[in-house]
N, CA and C atoms of all chains as a GROMACS GRO file, in nm:
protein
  552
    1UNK      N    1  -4.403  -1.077  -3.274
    1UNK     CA    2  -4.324  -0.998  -3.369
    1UNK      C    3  -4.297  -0.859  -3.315
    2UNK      N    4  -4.375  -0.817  -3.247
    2UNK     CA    5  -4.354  -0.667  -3.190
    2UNK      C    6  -4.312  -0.655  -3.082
    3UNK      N    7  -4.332  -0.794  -2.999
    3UNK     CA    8  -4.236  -0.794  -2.890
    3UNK      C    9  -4.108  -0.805  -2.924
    4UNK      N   10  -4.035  -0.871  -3.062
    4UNK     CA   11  -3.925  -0.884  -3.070
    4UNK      C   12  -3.840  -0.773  -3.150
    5UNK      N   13  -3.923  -0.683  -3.190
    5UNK     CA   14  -3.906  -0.539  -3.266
    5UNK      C   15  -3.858  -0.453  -3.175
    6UNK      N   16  -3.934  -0.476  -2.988
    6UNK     CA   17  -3.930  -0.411  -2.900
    6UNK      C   18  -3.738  -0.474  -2.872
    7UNK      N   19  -3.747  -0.550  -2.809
    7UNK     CA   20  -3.680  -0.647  -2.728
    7UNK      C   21  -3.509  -0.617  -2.794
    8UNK      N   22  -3.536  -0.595  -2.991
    8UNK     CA   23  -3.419  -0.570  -3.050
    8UNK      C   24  -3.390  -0.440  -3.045
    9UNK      N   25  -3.496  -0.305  -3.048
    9UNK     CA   26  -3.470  -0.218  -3.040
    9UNK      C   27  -3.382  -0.155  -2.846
   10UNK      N   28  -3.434  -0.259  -2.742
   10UNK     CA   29  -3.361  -0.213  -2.618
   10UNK      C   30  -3.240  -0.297  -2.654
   11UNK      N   31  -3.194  -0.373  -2.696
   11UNK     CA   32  -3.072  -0.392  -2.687
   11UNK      C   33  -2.957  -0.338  -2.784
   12UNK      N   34  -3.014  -0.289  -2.927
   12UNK     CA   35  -2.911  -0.162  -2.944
   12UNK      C   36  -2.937  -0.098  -2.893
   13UNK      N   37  -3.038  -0.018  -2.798
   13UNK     CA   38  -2.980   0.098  -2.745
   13UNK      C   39  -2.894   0.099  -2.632
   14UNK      N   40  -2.916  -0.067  -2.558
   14UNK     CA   41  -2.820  -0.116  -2.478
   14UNK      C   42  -2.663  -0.081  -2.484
   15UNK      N   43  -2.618  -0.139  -2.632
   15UNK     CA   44  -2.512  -0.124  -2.707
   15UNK      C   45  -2.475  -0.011  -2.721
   16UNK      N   46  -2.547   0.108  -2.754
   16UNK     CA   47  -2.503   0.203  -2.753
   16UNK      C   48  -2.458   0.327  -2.641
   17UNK      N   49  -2.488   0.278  -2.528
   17UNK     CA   50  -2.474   0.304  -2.425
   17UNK      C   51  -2.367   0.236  -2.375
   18UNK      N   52  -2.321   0.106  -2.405
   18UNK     CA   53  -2.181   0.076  -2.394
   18UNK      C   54  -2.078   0.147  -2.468
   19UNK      N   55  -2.132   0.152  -2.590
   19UNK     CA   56  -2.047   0.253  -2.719
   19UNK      C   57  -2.002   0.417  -2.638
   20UNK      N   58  -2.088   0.510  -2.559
   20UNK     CA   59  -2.064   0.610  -2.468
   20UNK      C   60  -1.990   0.580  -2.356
   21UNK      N   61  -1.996   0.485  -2.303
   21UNK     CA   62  -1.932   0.442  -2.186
   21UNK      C   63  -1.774   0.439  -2.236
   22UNK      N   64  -1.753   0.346  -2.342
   22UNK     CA   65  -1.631   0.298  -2.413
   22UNK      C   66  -1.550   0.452  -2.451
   23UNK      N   67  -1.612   0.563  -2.499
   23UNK     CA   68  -1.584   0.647  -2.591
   23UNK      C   69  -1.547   0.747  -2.412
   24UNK      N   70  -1.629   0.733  -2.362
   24UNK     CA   71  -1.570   0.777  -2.189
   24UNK      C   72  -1.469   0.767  -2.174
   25UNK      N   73  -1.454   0.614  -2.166
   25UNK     CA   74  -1.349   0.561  -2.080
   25UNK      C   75  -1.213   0.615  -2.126
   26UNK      N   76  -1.197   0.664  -2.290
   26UNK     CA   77  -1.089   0.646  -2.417
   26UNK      C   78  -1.072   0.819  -2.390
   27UNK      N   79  -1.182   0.874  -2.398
   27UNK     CA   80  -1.155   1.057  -2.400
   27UNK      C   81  -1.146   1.164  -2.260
   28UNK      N   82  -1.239   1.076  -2.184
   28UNK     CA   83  -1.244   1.192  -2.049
   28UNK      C   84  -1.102   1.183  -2.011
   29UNK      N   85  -1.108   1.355  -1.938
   29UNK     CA   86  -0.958   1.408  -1.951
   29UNK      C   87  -0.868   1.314  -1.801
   30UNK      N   88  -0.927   1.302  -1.696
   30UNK     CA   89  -0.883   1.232  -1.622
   30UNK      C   90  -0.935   1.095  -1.533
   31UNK      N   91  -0.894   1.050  -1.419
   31UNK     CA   92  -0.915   0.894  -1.360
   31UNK      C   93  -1.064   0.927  -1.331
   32UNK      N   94  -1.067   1.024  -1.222
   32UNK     CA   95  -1.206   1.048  -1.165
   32UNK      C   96  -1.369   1.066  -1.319
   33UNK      N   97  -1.292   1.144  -1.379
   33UNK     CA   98  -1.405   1.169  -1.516
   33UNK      C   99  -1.427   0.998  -1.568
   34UNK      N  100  -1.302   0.943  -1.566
   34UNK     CA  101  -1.327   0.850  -1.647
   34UNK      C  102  -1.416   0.731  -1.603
   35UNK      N  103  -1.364   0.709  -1.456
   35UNK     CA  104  -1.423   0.608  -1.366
   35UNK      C  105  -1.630   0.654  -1.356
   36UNK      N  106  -1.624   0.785  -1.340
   36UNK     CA  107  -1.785   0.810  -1.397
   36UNK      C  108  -1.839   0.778  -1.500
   37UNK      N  109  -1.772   0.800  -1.628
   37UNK     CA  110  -1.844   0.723  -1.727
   37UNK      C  111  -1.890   0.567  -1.727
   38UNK      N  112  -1.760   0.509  -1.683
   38UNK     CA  113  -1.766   0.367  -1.729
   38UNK      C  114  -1.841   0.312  -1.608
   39UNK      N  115  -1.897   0.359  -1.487
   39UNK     CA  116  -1.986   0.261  -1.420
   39UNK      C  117  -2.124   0.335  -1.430
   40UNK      N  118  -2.164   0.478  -1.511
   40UNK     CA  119  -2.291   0.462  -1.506
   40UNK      C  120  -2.355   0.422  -1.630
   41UNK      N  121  -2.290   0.493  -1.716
   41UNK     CA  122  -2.318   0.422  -1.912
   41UNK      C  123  -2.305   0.290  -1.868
   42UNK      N  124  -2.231   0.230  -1.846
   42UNK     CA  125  -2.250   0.055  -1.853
   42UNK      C  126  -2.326  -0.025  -1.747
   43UNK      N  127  -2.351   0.023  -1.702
   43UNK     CA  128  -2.463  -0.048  -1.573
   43UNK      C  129  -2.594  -0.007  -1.654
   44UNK      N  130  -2.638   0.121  -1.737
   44UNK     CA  131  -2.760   0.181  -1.763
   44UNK      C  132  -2.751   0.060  -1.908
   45UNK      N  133  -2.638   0.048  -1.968
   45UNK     CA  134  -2.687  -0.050  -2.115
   45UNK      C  135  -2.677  -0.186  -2.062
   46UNK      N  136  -2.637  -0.219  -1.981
   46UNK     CA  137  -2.666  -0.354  -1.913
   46UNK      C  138  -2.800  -0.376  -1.834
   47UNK      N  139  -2.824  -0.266  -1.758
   47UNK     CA  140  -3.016  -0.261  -1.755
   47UNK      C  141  -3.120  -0.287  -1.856
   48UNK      N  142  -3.074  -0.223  -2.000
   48UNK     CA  143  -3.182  -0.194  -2.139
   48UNK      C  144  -3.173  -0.359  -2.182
   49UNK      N  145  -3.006  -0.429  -2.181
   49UNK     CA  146  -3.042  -0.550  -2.257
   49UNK      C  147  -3.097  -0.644  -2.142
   50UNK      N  148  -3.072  -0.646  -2.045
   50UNK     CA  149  -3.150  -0.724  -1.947
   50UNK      C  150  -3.284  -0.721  -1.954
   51UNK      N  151  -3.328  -0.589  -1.908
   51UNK     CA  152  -3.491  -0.546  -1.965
   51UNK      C  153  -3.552  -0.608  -2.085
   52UNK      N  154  -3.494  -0.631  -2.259
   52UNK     CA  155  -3.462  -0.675  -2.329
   52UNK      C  156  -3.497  -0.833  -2.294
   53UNK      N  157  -3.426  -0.896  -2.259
   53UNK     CA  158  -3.403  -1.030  -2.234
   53UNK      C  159  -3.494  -1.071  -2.125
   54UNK      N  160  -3.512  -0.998  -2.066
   54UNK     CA  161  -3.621  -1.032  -1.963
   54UNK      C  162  -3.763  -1.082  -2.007
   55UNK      N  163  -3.824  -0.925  -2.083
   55UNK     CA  164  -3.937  -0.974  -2.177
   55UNK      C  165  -3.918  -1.111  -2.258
   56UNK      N  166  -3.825  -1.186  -2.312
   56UNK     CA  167  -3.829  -1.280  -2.411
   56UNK      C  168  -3.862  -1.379  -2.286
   57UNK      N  169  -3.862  -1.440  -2.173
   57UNK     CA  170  -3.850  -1.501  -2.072
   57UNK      C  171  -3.992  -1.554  -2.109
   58UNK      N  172  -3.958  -1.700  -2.089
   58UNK     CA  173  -4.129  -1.767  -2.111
   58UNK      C  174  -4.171  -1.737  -1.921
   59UNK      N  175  -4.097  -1.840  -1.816
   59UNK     CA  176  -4.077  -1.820  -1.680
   59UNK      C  177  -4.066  -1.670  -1.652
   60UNK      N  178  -4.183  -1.668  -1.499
   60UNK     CA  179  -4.139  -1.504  -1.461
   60UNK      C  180  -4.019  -1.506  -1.419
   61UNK      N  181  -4.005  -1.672  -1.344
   61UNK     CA  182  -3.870  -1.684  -1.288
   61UNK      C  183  -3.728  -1.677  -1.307
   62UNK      N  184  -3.716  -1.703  -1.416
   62UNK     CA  185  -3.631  -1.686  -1.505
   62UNK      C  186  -3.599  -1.503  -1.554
   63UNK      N  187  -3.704  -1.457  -1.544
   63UNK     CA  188  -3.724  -1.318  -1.599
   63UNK      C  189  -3.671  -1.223  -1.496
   64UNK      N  190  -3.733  -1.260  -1.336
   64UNK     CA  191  -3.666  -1.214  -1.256
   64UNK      C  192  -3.541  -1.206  -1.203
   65UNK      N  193  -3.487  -1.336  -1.249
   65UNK     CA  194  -3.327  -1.364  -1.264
   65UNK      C  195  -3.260  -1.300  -1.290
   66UNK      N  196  -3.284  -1.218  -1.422
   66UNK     CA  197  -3.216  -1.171  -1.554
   66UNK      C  198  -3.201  -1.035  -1.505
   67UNK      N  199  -3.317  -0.966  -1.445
   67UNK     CA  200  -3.341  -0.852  -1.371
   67UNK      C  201  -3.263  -0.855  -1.243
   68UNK      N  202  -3.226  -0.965  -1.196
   68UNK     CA  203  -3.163  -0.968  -1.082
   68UNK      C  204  -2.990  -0.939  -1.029
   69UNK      N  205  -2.939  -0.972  -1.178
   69UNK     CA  206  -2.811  -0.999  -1.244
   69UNK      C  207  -2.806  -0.838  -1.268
   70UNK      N  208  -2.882  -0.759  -1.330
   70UNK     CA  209  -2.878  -0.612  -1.361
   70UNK      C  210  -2.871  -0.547  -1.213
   71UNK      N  211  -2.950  -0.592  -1.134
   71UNK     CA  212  -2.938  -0.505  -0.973
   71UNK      C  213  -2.793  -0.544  -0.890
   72UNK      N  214  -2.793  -0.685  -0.939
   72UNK     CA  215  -2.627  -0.676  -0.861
   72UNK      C  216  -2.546  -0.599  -0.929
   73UNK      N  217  -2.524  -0.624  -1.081
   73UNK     CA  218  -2.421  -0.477  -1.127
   73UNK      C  219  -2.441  -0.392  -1.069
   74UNK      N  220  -2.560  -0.309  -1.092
   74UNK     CA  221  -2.602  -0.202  -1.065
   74UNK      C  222  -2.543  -0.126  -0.922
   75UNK      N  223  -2.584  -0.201  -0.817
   75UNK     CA  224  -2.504  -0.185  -0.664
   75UNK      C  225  -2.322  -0.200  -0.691
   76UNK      N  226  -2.325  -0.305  -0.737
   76UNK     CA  227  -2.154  -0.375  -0.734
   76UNK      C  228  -2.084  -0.249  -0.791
   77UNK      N  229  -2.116  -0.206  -0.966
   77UNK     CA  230  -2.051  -0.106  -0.998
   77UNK      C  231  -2.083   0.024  -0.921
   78UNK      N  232  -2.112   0.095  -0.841
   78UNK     CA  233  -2.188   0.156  -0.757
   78UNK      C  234  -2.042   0.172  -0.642
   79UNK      N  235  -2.087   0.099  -0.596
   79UNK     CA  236  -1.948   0.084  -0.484
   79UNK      C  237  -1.822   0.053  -0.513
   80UNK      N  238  -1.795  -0.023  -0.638
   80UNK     CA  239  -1.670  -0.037  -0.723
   80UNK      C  240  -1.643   0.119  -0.772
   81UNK      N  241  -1.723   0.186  -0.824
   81UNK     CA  242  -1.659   0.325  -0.838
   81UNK      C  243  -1.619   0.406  -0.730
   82UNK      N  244  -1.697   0.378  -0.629
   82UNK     CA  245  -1.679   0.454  -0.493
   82UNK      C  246  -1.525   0.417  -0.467
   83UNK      N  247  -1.509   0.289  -0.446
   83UNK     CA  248  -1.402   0.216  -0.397
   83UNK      C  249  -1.263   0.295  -0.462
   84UNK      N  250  -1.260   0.243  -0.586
   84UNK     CA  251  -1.120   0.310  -0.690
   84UNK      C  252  -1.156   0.453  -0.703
   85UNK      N  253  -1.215   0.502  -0.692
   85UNK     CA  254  -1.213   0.673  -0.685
   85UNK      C  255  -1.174   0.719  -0.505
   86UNK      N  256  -1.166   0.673  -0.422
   86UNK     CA  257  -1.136   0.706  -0.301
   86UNK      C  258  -0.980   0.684  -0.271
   87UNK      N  259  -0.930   0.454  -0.347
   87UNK     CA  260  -0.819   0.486  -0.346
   87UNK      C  261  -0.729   0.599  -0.437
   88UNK      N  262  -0.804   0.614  -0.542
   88UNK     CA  263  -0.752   0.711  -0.685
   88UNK      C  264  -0.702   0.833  -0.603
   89UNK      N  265  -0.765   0.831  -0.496
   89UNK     CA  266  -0.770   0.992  -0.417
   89UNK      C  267  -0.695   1.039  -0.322
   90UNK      N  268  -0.660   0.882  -0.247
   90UNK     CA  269  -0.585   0.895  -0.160
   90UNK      C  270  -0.439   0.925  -0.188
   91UNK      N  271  -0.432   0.801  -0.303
   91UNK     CA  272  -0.304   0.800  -0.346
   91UNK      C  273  -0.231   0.948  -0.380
   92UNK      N  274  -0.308   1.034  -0.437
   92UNK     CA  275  -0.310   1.136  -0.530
   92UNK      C  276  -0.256   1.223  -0.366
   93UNK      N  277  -0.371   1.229  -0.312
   93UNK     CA  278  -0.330   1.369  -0.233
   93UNK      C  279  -0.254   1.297  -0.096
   94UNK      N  280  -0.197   1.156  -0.056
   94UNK     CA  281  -0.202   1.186   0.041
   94UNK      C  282  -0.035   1.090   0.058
   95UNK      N  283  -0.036   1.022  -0.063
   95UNK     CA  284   0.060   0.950  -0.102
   95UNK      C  285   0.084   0.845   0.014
   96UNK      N  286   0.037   0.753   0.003
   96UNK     CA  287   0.079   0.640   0.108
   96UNK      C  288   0.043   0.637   0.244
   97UNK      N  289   0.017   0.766   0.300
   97UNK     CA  290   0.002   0.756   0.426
   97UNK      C  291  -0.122   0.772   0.527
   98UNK      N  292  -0.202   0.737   0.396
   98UNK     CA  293  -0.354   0.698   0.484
   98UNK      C  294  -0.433   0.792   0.596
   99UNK      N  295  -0.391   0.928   0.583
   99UNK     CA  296  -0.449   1.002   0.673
   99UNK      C  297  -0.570   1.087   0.631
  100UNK      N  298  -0.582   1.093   0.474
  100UNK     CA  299  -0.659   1.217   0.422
  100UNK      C  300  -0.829   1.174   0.457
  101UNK      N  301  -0.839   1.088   0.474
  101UNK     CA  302  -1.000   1.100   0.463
  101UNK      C  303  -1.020   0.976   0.609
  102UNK      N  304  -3.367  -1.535  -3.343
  102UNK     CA  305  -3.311  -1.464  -3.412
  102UNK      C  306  -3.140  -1.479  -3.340
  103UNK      N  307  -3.057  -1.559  -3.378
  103UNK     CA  308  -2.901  -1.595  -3.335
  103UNK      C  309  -2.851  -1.543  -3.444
  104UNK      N  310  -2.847  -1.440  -3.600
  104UNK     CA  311  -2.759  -1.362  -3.646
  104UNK      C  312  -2.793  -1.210  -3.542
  105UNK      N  313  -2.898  -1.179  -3.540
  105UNK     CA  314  -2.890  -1.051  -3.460
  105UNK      C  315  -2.776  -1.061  -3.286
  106UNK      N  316  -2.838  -1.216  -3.262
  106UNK     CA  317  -2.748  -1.208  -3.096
  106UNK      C  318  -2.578  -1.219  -3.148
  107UNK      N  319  -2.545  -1.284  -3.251
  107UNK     CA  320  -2.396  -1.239  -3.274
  107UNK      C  321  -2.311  -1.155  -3.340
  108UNK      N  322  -2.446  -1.077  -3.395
  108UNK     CA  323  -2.420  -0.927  -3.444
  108UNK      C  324  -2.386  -0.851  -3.266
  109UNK      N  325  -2.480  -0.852  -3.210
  109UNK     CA  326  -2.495  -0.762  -3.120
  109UNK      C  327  -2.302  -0.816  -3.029
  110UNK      N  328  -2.341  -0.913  -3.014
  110UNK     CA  329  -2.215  -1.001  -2.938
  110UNK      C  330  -2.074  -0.956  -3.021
  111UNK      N  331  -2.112  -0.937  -3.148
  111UNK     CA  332  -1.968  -0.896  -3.187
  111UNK      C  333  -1.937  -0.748  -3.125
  112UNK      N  334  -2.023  -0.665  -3.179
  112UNK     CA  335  -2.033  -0.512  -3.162
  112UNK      C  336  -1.964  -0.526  -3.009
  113UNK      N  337  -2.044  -0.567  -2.908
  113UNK     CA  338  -1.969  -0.568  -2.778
  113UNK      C  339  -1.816  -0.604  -2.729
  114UNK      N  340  -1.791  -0.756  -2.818
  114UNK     CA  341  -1.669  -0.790  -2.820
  114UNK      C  342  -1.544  -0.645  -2.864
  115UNK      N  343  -1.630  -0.636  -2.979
  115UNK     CA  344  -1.533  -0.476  -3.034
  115UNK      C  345  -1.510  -0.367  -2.928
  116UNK      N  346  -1.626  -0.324  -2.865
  116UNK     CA  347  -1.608  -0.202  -2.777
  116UNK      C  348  -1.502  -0.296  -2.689
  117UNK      N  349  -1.529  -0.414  -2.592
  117UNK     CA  350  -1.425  -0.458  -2.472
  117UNK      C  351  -1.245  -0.448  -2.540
  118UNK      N  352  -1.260  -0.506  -2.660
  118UNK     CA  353  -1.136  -0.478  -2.712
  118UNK      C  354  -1.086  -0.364  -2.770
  119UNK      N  355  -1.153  -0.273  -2.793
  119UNK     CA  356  -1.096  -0.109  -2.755
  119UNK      C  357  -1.082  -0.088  -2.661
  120UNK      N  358  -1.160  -0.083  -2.572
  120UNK     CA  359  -1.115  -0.080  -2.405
  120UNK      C  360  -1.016  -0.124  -2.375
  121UNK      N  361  -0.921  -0.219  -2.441
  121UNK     CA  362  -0.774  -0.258  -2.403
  121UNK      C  363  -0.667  -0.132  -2.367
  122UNK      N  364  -0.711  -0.044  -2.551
  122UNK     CA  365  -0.654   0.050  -2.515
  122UNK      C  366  -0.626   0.067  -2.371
  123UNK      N  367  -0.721   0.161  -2.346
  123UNK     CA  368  -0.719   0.242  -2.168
  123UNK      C  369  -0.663   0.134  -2.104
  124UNK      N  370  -0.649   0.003  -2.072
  124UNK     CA  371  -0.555  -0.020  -2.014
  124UNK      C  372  -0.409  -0.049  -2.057
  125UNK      N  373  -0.386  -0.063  -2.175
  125UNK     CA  374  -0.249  -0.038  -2.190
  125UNK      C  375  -0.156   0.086  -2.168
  126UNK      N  376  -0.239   0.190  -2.155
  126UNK     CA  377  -0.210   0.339  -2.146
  126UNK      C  378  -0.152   0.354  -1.994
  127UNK      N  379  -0.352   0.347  -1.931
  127UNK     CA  380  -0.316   0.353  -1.762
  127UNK      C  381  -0.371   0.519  -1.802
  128UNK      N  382  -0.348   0.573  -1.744
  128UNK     CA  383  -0.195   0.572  -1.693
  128UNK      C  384  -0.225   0.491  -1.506
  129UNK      N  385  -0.295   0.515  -1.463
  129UNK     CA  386  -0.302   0.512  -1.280
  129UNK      C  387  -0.369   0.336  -1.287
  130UNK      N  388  -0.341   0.291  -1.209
  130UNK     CA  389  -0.382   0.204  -1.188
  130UNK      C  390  -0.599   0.131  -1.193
  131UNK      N  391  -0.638   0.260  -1.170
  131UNK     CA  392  -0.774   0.252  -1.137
  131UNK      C  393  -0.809   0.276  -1.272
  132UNK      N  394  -0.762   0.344  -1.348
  132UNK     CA  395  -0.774   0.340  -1.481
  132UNK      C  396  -0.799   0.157  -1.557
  133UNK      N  397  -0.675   0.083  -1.490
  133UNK     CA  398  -0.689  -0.025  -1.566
  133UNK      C  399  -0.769  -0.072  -1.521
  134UNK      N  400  -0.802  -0.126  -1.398
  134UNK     CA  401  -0.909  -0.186  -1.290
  134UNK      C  402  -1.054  -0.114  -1.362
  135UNK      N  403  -1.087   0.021  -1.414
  135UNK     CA  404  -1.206   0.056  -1.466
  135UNK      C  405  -1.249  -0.054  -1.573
  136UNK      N  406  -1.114  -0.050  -1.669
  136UNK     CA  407  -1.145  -0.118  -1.781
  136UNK      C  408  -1.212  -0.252  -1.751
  137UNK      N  409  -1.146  -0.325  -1.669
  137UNK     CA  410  -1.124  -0.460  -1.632
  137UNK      C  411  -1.318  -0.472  -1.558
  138UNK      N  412  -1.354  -0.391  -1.513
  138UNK     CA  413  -1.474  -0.359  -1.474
  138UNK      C  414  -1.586  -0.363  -1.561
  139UNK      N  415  -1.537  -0.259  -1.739
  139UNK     CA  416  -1.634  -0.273  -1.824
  139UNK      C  417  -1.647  -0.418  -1.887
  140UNK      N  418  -1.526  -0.472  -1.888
  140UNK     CA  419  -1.519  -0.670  -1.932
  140UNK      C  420  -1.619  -0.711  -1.877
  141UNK      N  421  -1.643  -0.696  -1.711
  141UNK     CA  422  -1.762  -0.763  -1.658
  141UNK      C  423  -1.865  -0.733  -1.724
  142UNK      N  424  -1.904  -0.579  -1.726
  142UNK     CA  425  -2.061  -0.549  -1.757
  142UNK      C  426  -2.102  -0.582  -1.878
  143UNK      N  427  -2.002  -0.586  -1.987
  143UNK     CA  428  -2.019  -0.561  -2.145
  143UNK      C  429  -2.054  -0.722  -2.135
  144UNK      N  430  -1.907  -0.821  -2.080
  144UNK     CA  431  -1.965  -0.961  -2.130
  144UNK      C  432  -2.065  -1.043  -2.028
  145UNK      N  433  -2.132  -0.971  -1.940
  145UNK     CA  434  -2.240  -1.074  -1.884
  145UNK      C  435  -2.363  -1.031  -2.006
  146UNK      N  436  -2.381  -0.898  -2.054
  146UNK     CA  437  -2.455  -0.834  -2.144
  146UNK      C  438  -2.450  -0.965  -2.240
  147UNK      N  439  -2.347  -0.968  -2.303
  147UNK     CA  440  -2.319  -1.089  -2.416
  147UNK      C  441  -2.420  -1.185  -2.399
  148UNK      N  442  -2.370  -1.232  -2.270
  148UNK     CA  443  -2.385  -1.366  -2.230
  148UNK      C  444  -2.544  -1.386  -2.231
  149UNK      N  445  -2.611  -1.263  -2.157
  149UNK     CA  446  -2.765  -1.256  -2.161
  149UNK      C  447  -2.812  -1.280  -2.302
  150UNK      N  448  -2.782  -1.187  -2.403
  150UNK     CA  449  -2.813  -1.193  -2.536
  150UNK      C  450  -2.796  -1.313  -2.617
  151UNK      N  451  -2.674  -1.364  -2.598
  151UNK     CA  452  -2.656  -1.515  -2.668
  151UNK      C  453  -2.752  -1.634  -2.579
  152UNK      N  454  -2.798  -1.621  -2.452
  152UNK     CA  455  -2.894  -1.718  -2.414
  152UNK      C  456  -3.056  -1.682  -2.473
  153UNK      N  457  -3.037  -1.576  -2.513
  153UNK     CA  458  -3.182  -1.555  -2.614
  153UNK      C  459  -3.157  -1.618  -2.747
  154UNK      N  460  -3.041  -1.552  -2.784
  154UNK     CA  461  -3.074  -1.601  -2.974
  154UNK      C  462  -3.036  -1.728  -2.958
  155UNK      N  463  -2.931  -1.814  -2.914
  155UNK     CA  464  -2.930  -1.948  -2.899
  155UNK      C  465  -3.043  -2.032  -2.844
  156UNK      N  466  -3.085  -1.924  -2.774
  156UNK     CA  467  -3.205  -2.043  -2.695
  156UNK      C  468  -3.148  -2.167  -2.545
  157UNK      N  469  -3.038  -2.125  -2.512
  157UNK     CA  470  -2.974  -2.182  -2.403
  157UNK      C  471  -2.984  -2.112  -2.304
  158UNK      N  472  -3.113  -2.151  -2.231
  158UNK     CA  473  -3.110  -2.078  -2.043
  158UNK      C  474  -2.969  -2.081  -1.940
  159UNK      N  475  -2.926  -2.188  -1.991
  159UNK     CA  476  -2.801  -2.164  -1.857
  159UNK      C  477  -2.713  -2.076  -1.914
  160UNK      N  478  -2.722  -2.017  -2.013
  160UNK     CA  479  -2.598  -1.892  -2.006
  160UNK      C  480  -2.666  -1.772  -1.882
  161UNK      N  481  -2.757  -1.782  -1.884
  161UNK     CA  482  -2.831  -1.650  -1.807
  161UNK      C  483  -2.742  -1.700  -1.671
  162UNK      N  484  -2.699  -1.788  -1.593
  162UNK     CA  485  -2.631  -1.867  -1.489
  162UNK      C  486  -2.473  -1.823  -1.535
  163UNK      N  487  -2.428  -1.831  -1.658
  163UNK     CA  488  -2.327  -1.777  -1.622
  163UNK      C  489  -2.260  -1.644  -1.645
  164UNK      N  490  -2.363  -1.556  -1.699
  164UNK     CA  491  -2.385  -1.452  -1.698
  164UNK      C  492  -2.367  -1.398  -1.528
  165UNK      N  493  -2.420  -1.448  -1.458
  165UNK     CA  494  -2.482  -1.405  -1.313
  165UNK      C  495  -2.365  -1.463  -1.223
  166UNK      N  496  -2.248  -1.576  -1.275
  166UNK     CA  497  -2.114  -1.553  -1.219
  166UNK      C  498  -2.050  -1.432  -1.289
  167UNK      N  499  -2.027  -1.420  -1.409
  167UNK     CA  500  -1.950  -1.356  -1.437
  167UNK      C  501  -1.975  -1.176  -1.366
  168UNK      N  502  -2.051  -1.138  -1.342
  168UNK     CA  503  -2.160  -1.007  -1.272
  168UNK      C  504  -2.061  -1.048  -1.124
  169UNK      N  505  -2.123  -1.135  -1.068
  169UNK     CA  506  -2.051  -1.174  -0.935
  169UNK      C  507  -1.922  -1.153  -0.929
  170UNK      N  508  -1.855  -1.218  -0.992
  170UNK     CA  509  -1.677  -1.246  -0.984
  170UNK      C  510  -1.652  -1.094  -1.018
  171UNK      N  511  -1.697  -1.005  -1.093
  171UNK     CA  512  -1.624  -0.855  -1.135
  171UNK      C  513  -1.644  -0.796  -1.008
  172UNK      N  514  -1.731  -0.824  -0.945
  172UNK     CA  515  -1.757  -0.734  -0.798
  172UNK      C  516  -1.688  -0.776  -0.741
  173UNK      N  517  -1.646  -0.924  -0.686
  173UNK     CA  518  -1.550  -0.960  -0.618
  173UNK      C  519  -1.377  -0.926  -0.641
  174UNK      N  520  -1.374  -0.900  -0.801
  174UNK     CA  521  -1.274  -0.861  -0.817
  174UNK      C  522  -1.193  -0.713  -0.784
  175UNK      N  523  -1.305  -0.663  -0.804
  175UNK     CA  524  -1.308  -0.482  -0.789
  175UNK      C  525  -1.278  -0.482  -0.600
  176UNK      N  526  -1.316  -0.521  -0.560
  176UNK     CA  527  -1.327  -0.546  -0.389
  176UNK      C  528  -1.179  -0.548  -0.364
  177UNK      N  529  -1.170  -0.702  -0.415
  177UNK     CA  530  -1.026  -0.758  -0.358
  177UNK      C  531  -0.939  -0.695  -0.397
  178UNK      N  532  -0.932  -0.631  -0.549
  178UNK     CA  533  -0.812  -0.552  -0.563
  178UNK      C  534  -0.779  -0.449  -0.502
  179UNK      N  535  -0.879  -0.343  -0.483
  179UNK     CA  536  -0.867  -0.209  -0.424
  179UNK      C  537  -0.814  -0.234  -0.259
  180UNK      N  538  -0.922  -0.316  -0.175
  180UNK     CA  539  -0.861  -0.386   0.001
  180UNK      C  540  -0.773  -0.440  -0.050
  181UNK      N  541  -0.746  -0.531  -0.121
  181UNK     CA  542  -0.625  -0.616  -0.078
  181UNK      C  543  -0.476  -0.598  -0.154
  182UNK      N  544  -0.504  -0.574  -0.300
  182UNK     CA  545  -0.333  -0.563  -0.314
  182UNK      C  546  -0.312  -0.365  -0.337
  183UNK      N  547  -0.402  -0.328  -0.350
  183UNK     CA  548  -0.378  -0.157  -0.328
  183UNK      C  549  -0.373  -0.079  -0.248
  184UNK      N  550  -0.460  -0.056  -0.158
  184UNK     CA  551  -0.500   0.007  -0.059
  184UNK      C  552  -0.546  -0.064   0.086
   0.00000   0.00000   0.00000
């Protein structure tokens, strides 16, 4: 019962950390602001419900899985922001011609 | 507990579909590609949560494509049809 008191309480806060991410994505004033919100708020509430879901795991194996799925986001969005914030950048200052960086 | 996992599952569904917004707007392209990014994270989240309250382990499996394929997607778009 208190594991599942636990387990419900990380995954709204999961949620709500998507809810900041979302409210990011909708208000920050430009690409670069925005692209920050939405890959660290949502990788961090996709950690809490994983964490979350992990504990319910009868298997460690299974548990480690779940945790495992959170580290590939974690990297993937990581370099996915890198990625579209560099082209975001190029485009911006250098317009097409691939020399700025 | 499967009313809390489709409570939670709705709430998420809601935020991804506000997130439409920002991409109908844009304005820049990476803008939409962000959005298209939070789809991944928000619905493998889902997907984890509904293999708890349902009690069905293989969603956690497709949870762990859907995680995969957004990275692959984010990749291919930026190398291949943008930049």
């Amino acid at each position: 019962m208190v594991v599942n008191v636990g387990v419900a309480a990380l995954m709204c806060l999961g949620g709500l950390f998507f809810l900041a991410g979302l409210v990011g994505l909708l208000r920050f004033p430009d690409v670069y602001a925005r692209i920050h919100a939405v890959t660290k708020a949502d990788t961090l509430g996709l950690g809490l419900v994983a964490t979350g879901v992990a504990l319910t795991q009868a298997s460690p194996v299974v548990a480690v899985k779940v945790l495992l799925i959170w580290m590939l986001t974690a990297l993937s969005s990581g370099a996915a922001g890198h990625l579209l914030c560099r082209a975001a950048y190029l485009e911006e200052v250098d317009n097409g011609r691939r020399e700025a960086l | 507990m499967p009313e809390f996992a489709f409570g939670f599952a709705a709430f998420v569904l809601l935020t991804v579909a506000t997130a439409l917004v920002r991409v109908a707007r844009g304005p820049t392209r990476a803008d939409r590609m962000m959005a298209a990014q939070l789809f991944g994270t928000a619905l493998s989240s889902v997907l984890l949560v509904l293999s708890w309250g349902l009690d069905r382990p293989e969603l956690v499996d497709v949870a762990l494509v859907f995680a995969a394929l957004a990275t692959v997607t984010m990749v291919a778009f930026v190398r291949r049809a943008w930049w």
